[in-house]
C-alpha positions as CSV (number, residue, x, y, z in Angstrom):
1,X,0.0,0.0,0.0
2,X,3.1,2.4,0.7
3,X,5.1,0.9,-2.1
4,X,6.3,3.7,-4.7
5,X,7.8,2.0,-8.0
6,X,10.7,4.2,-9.3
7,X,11.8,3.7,-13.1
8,X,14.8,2.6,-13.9
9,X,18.0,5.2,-13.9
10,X,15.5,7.4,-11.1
11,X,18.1,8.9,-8.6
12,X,15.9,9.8,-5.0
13,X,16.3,13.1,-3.4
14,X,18.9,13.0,-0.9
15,X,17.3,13.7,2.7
16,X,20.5,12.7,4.9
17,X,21.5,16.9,5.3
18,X,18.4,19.4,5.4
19,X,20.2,22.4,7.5
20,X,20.6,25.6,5.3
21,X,23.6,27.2,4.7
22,X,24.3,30.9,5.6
23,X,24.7,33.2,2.7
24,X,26.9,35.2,3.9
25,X,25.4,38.3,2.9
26,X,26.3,39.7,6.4
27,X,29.7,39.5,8.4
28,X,28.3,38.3,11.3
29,X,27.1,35.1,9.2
30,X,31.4,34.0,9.2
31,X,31.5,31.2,11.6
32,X,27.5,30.0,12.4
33,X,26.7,26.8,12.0
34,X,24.0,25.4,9.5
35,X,20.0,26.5,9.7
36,X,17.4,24.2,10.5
37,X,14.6,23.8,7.8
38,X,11.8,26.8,8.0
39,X,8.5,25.9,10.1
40,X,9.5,23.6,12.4
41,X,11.4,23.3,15.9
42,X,12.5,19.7,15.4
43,X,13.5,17.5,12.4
44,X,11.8,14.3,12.3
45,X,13.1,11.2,10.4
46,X,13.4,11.8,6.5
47,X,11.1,10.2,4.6
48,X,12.3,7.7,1.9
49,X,11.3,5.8,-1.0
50,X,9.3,2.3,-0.3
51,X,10.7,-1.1,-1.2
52,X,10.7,-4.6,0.0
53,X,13.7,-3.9,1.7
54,X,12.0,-1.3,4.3
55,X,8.7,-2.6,4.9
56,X,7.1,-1.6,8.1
57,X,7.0,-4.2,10.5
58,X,6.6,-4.2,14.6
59,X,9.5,-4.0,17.0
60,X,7.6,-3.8,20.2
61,X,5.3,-2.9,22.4
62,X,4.9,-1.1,25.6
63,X,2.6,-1.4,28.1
64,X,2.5,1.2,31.6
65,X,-0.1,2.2,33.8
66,X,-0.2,5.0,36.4
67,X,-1.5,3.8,39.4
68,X,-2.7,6.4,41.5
69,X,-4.4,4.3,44.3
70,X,-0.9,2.8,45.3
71,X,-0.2,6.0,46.9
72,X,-2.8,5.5,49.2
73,X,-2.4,1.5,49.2
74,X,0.9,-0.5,48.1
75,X,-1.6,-3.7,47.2
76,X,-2.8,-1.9,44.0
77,X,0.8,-1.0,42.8
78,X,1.8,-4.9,43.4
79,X,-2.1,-5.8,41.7
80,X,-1.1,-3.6,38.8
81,X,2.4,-5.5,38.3
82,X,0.7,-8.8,38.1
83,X,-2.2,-7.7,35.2
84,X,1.2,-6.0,33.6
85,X,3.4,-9.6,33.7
86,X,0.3,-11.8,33.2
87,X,-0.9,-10.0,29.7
88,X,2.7,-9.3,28.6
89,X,4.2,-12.6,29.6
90,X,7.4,-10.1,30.6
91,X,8.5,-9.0,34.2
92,X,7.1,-5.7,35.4
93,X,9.7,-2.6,36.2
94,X,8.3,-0.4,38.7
95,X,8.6,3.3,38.1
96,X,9.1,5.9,41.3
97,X,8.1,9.5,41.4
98,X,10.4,12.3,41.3
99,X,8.8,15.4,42.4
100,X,6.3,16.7,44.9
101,X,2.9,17.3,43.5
102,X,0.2,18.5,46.6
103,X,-2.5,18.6,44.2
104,X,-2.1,14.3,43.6
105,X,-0.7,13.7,47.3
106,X,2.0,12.4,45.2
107,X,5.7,12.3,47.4
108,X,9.2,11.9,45.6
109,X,10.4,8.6,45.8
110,X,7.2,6.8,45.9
111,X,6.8,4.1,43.9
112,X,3.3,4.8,41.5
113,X,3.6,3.4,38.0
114,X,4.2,-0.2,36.4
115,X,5.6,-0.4,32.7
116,X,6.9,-3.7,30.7
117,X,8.1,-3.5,27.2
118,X,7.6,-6.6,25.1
119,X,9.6,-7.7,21.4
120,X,9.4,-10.6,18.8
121,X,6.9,-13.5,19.5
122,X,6.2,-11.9,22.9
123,X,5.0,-8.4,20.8
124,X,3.1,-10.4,18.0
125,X,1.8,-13.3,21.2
126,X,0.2,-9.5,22.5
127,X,-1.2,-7.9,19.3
128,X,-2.7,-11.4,18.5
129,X,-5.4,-11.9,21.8
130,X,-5.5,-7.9,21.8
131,X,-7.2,-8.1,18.2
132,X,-8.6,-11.2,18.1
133,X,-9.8,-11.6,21.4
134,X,-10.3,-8.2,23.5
135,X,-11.3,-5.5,20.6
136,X,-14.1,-7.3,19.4
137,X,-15.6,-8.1,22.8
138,X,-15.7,-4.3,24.0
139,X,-19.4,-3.0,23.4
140,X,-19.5,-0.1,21.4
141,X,-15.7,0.3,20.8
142,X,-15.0,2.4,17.2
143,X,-11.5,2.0,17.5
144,X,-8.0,3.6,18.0
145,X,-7.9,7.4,17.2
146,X,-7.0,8.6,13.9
147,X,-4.8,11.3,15.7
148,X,-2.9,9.1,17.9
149,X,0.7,8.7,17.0
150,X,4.2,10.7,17.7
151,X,5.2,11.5,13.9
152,X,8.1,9.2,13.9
153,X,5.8,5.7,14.1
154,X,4.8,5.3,17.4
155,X,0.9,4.4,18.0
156,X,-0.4,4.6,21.9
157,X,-4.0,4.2,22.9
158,X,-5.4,3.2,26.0
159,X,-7.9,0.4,27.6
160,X,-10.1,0.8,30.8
161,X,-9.8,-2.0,33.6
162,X,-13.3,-3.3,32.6
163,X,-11.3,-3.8,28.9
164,X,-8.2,-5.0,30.5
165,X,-10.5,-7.8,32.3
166,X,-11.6,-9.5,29.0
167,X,-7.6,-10.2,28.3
168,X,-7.8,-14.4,28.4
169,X,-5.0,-14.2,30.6
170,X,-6.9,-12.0,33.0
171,X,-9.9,-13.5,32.5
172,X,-9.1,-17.3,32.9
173,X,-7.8,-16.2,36.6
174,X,-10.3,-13.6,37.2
175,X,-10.6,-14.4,41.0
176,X,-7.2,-14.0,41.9
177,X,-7.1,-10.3,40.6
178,X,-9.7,-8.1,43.0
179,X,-11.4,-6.2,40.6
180,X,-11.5,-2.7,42.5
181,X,-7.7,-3.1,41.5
182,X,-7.3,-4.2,38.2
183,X,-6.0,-0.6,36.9
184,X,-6.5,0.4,33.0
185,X,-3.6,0.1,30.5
186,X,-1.5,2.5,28.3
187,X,-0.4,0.9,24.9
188,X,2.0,2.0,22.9
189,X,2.7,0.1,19.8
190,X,6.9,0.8,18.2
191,X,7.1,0.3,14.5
192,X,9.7,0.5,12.1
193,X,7.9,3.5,10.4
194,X,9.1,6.2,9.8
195,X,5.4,8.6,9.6
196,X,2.2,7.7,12.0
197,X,1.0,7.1,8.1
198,X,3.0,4.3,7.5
199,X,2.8,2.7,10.7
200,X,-1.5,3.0,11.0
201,X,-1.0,1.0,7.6
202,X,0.8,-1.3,9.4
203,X,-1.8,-1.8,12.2
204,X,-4.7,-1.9,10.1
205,X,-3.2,-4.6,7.6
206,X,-2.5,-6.8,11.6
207,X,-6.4,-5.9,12.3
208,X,-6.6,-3.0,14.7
209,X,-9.9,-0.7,14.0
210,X,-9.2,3.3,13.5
211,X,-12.0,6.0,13.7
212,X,-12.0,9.5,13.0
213,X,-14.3,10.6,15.6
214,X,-12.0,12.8,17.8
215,X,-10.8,10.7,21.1
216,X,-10.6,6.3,20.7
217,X,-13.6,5.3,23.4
218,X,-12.8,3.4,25.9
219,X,-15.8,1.4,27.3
């Protein structure tokens, strides 16, 4: 769908320097170093021509949730870990605070968050029950948010705990989770891709809905 054929003797732009040169129509241009491009603050991976040698493909996934109740209670930061490691099949890392925020009770140092990043057959294991078993059975769901993305091929969107519960390995072993403290989920889906274009493409071809109505609901 993203392959561009180029004919024969075709030689691509070359994307590997876009600063600007000063042109020295002033003294105090002697000694500056290059210009970024007009427009932007940032440069973002160059785009380059499609073949079968730079297809798209998944590299991993990450999953994290913020768990705000473990301030309170350490039980729903060590309830979070095991959803986290049971869906993921990959060992938890929890993630302390750094800063004092009043307005969340939040204290440096406290341990709040739960993240694991999955690759290969653990990734694809994932995407596999999360499209074939979990999307279809949330009521009402139109799918992942046309605007999600981080312009250099990342995809995130994010499931409630009632979602999280329909995940078999939650679900076959429902009782020993207490459902007050299975937490919701943050994906974030790492492709090769180089634009969110390429790497919705990407998703769409392995199954995952999109919608354009504003914000992915999460039911």
């Amino acid at each position: 769908m993203t392959y561009v054929h180029l004919p024969k003797g075709y030689q691509p732009r070359d994307y590997s320097f876009r600063h600007r040169e000063w042109d020295d129509s002033s003294p105090y241009h002697a000694g500056r170093g290059t210009r970024p491009p007009p427009g932007r603050t940032a440069l973002y991976p160059a785009p380059r021509p499609r073949t079968h040698r730079n297809l798209p493909k998944l590299t991993g996934i990450t999953v994290h949730t913020m768990v705000r109740d473990a301030l309170k209670d350490s039980a729903f930061l060590h309830a979070a870990g095991m959803v986290v490691q049971s869906i993921t099949g990959a060992r938890a890392t929890v993630h302390y605070s750094k800063v004092n925020i009043a307005a969340f009770e939040l204290r440096a140092q406290k341990a709040c968050a739960v993240t694991s990043t999955v690759k290969g057959p653990l990734a694809y294991r994932f995407m596999s029950s999360l499209i074939d078993v979990v999307l279809p059975r949330i009521k009402d769901y139109d799918g992942v948010s046309m605007k999600s993305g981080d312009s250099t091929g990342n995809i995130s969107f994010g499931f409630t705990p009632e979602a999280v519960s329909l995940f078999p390995e939650i679900e076959v072993n429902y009782d020993m989770y207490p459902s007050r403290m299975v937490p919701g989920l943050h994906v974030t889906v790492h492709t090769s891709a180089k634009t969110d274009r390429d790497a919705k493409l990407l998703l769409m071809s392995m199954g995952v809905p999109f919608t354009t109505k504003g914000k992915s609901k999460k039911k």
